[in-house]
C-alpha atoms as an extended CHARMM CRD file, in Angstrom:
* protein
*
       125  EXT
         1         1  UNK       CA             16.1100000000        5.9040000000        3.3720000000  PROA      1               0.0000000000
         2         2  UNK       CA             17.6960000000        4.6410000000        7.1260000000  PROA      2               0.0000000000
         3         3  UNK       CA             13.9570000000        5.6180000000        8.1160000000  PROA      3               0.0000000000
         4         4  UNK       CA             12.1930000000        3.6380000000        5.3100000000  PROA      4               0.0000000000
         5         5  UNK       CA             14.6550000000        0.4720000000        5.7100000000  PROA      5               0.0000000000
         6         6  UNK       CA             13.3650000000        0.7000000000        9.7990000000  PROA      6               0.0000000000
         7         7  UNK       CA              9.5070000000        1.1380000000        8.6950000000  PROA      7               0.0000000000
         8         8  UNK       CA              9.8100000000       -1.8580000000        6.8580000000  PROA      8               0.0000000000
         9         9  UNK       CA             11.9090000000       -4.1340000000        9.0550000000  PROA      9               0.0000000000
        10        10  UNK       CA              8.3160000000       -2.9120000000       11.5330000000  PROA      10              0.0000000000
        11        11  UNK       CA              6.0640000000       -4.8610000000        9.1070000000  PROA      11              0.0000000000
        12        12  UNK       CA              4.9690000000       -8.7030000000       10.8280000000  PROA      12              0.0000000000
        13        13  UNK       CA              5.6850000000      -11.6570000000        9.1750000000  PROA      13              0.0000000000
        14        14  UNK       CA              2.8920000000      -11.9520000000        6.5460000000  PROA      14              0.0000000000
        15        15  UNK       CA              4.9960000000      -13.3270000000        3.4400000000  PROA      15              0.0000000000
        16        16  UNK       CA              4.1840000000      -10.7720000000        1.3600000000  PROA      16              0.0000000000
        17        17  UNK       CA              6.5130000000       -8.6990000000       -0.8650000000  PROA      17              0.0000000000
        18        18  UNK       CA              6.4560000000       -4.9100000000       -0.7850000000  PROA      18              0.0000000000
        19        19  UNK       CA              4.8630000000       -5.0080000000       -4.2280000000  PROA      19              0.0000000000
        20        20  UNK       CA              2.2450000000       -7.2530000000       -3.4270000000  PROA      20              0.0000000000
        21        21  UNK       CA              1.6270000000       -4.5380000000       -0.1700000000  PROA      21              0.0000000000
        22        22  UNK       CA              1.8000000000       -1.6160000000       -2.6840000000  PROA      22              0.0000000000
        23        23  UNK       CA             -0.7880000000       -3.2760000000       -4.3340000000  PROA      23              0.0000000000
        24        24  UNK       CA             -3.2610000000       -3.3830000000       -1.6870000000  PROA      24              0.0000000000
        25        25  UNK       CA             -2.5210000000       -0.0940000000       -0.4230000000  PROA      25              0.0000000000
        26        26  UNK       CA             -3.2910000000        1.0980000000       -3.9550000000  PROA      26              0.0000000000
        27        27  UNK       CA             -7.0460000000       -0.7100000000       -4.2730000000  PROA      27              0.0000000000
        28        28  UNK       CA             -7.5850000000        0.6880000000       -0.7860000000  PROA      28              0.0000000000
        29        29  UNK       CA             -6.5550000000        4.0260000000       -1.4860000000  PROA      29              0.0000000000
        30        30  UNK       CA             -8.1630000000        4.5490000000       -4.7040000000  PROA      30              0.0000000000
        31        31  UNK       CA            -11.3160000000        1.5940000000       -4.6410000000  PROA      31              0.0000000000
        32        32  UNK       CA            -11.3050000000       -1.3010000000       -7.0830000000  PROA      32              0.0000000000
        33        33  UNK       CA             -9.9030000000       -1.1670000000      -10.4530000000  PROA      33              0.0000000000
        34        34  UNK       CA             -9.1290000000       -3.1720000000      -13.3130000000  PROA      34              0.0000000000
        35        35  UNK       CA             -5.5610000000       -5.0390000000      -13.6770000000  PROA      35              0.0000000000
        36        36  UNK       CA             -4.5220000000       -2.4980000000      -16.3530000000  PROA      36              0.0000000000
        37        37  UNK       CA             -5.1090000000        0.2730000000      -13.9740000000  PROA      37              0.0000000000
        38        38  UNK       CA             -3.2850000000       -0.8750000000      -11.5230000000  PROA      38              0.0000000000
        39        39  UNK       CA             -0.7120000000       -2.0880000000      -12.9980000000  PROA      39              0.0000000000
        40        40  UNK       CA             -0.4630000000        1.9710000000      -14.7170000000  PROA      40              0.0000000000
        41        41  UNK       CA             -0.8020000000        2.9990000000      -10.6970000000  PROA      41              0.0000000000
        42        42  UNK       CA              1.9390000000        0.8170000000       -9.7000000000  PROA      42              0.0000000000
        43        43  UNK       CA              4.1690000000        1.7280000000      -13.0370000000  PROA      43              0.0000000000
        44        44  UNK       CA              4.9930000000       -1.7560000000      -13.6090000000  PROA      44              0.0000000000
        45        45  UNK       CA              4.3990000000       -3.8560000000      -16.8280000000  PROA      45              0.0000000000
        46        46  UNK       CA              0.7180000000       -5.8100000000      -17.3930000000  PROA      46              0.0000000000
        47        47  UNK       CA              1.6980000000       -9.2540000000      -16.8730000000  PROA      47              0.0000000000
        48        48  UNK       CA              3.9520000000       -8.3770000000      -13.9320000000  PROA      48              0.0000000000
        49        49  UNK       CA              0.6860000000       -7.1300000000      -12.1860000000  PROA      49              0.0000000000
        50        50  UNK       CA             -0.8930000000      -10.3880000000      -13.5220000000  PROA      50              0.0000000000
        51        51  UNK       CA              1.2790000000      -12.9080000000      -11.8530000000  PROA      51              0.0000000000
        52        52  UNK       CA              1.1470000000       -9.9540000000       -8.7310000000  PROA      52              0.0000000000
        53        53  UNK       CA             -2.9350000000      -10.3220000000       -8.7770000000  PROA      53              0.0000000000
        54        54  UNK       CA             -2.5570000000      -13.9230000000       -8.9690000000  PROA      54              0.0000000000
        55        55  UNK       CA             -0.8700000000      -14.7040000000       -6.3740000000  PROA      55              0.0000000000
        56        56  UNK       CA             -3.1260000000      -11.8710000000       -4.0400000000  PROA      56              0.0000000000
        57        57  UNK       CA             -6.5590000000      -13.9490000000       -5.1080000000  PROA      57              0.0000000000
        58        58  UNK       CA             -4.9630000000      -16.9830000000       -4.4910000000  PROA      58              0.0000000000
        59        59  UNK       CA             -4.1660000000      -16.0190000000       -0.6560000000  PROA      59              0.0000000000
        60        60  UNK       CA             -7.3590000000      -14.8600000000       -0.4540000000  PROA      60              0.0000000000
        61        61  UNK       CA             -6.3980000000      -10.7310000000       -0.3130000000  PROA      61              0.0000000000
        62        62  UNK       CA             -7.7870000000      -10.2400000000       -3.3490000000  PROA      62              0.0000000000
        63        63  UNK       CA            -11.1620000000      -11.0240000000       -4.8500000000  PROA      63              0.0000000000
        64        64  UNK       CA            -12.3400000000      -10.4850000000       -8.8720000000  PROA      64              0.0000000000
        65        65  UNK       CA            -15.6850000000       -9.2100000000       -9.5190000000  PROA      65              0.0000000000
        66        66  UNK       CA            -17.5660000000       -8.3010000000      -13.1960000000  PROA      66              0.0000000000
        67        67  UNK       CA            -17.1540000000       -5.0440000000      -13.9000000000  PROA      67              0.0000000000
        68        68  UNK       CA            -21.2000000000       -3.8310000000      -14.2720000000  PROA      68              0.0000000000
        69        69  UNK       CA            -20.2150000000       -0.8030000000      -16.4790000000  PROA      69              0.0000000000
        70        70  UNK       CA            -18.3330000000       -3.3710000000      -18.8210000000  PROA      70              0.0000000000
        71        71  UNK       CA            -18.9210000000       -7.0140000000      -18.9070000000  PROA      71              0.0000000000
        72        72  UNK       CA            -15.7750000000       -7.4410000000      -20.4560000000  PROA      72              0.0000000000
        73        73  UNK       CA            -13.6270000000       -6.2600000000      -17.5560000000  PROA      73              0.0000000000
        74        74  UNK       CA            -12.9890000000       -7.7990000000      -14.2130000000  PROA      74              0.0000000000
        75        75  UNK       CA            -12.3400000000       -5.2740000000      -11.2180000000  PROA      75              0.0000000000
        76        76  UNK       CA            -10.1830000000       -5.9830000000       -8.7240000000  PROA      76              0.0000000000
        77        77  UNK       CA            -10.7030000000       -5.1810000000       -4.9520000000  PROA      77              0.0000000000
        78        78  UNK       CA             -9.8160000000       -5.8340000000       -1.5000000000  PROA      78              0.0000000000
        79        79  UNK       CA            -11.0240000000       -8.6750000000        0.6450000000  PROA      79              0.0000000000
        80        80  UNK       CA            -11.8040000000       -8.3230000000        4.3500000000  PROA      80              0.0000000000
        81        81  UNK       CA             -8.6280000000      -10.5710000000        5.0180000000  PROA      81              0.0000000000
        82        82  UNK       CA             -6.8300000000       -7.8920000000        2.2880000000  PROA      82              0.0000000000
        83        83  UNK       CA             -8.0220000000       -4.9700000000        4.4640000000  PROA      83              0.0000000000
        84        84  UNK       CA             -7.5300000000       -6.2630000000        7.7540000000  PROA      84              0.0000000000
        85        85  UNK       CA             -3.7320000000       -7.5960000000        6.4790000000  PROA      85              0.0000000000
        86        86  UNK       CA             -3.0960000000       -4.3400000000        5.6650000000  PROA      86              0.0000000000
        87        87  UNK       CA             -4.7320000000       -2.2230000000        8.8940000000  PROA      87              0.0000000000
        88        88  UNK       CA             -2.9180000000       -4.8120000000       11.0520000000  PROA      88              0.0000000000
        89        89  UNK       CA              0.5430000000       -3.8060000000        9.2660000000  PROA      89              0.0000000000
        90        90  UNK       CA              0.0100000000       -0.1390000000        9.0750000000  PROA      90              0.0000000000
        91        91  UNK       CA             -0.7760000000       -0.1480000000       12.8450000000  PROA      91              0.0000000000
        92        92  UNK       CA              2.3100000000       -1.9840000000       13.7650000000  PROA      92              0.0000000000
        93        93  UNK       CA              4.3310000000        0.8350000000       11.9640000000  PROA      93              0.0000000000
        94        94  UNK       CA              2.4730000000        3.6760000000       12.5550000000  PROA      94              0.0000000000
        95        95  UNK       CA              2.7940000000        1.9950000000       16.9210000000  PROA      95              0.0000000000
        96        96  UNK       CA              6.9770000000        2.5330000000       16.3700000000  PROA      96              0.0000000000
        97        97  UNK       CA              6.5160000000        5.6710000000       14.3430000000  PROA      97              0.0000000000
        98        98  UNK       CA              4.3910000000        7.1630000000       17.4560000000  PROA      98              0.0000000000
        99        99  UNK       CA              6.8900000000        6.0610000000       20.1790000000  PROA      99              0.0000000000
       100       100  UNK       CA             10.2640000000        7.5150000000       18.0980000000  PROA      100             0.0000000000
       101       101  UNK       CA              8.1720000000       10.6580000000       17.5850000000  PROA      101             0.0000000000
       102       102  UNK       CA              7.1440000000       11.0140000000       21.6460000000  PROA      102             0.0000000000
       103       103  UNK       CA             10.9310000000       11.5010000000       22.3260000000  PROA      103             0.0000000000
       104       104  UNK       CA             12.0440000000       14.2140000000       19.7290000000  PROA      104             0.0000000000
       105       105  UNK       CA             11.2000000000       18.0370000000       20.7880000000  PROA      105             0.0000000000
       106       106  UNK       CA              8.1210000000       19.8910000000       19.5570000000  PROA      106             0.0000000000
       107       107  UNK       CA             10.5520000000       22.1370000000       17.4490000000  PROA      107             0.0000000000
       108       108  UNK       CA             11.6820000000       19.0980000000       15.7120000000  PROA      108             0.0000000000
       109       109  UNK       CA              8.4060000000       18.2550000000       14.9800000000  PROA      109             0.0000000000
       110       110  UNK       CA              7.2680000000       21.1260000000       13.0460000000  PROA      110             0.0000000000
       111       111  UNK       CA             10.3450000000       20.6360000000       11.3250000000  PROA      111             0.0000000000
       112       112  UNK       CA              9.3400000000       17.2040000000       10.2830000000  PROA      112             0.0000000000
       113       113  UNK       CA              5.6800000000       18.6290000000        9.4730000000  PROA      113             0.0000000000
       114       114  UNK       CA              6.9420000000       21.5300000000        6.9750000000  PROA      114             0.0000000000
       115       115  UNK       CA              9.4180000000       18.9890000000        5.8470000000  PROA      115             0.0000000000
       116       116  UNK       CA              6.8290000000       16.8580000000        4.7580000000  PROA      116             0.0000000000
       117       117  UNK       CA              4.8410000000       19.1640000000        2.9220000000  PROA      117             0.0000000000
       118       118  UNK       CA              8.1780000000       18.9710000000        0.8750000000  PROA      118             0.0000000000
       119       119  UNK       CA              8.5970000000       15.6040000000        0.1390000000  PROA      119             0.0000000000
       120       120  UNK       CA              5.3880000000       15.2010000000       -0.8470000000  PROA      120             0.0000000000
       121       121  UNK       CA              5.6870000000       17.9950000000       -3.3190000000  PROA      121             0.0000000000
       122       122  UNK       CA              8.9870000000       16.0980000000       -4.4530000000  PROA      122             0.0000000000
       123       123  UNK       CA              7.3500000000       12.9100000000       -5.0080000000  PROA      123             0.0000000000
       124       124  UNK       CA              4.3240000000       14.3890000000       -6.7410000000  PROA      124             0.0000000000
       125       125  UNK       CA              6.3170000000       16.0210000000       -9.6580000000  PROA      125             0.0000000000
């Protein structure tokens, strides 16, 4: 948790909440969905996600576009400014994350690698 609170306290000073970054790491992860299926991705309510996607379009992150299997839906994807947003805050983690892991041994790192093969399994189930 120590090592999440530091990740975070890496991001820049975009104004976003760590919803509204979970959000666009989700539609770049998984490609443009519909509100609903985000909002089932994320495991939060409907109109949370609403006032979420809302705000996202508004700063220009987000974009809405007709769903061509279903004219009735409206997808939901990443804008350039959305995907650049999030490459430029990944990278400023991922820079810190690199430096901390140059100064522990490589014995510690496998550690951390089978370690992680763990957690993942943890937070899968």
């Amino acid at each position: 948790m120590r090592l999440a609170r530091r990740l975070r306290a890496e991001r820049g000073d975009h104004g976003l909440t760590l919803s509204q970054l979970s959000v666009l790491a989700t539609l770049h992860r998984h490609g443009a969905m519909t509100s609903g299926e985000l909002a089932a991705h994320e495991r939060v309510q409907p109109p949370s996600m609403t006032r979420t996607v809302a705000n996202l379009v508004a700063d220009g992150l987000l974009e809405r576009k007709d769903n061509p299997e279903d004219r009735r839906q409206v997808l939901l994807r990443l804008t350039k400014a959305g995907t650049e947003l999030l490459a430029s805050d990944r990278a400023r983690r991922e820079a810190w994350l690199t430096c901390r892991m140059s100064e522990i041994t490589a014995d510690e790192r496998q550690t951390l690698a089978r370690a992680a093969v763990i957690l993942d399994r943890l937070a899968g189930s």
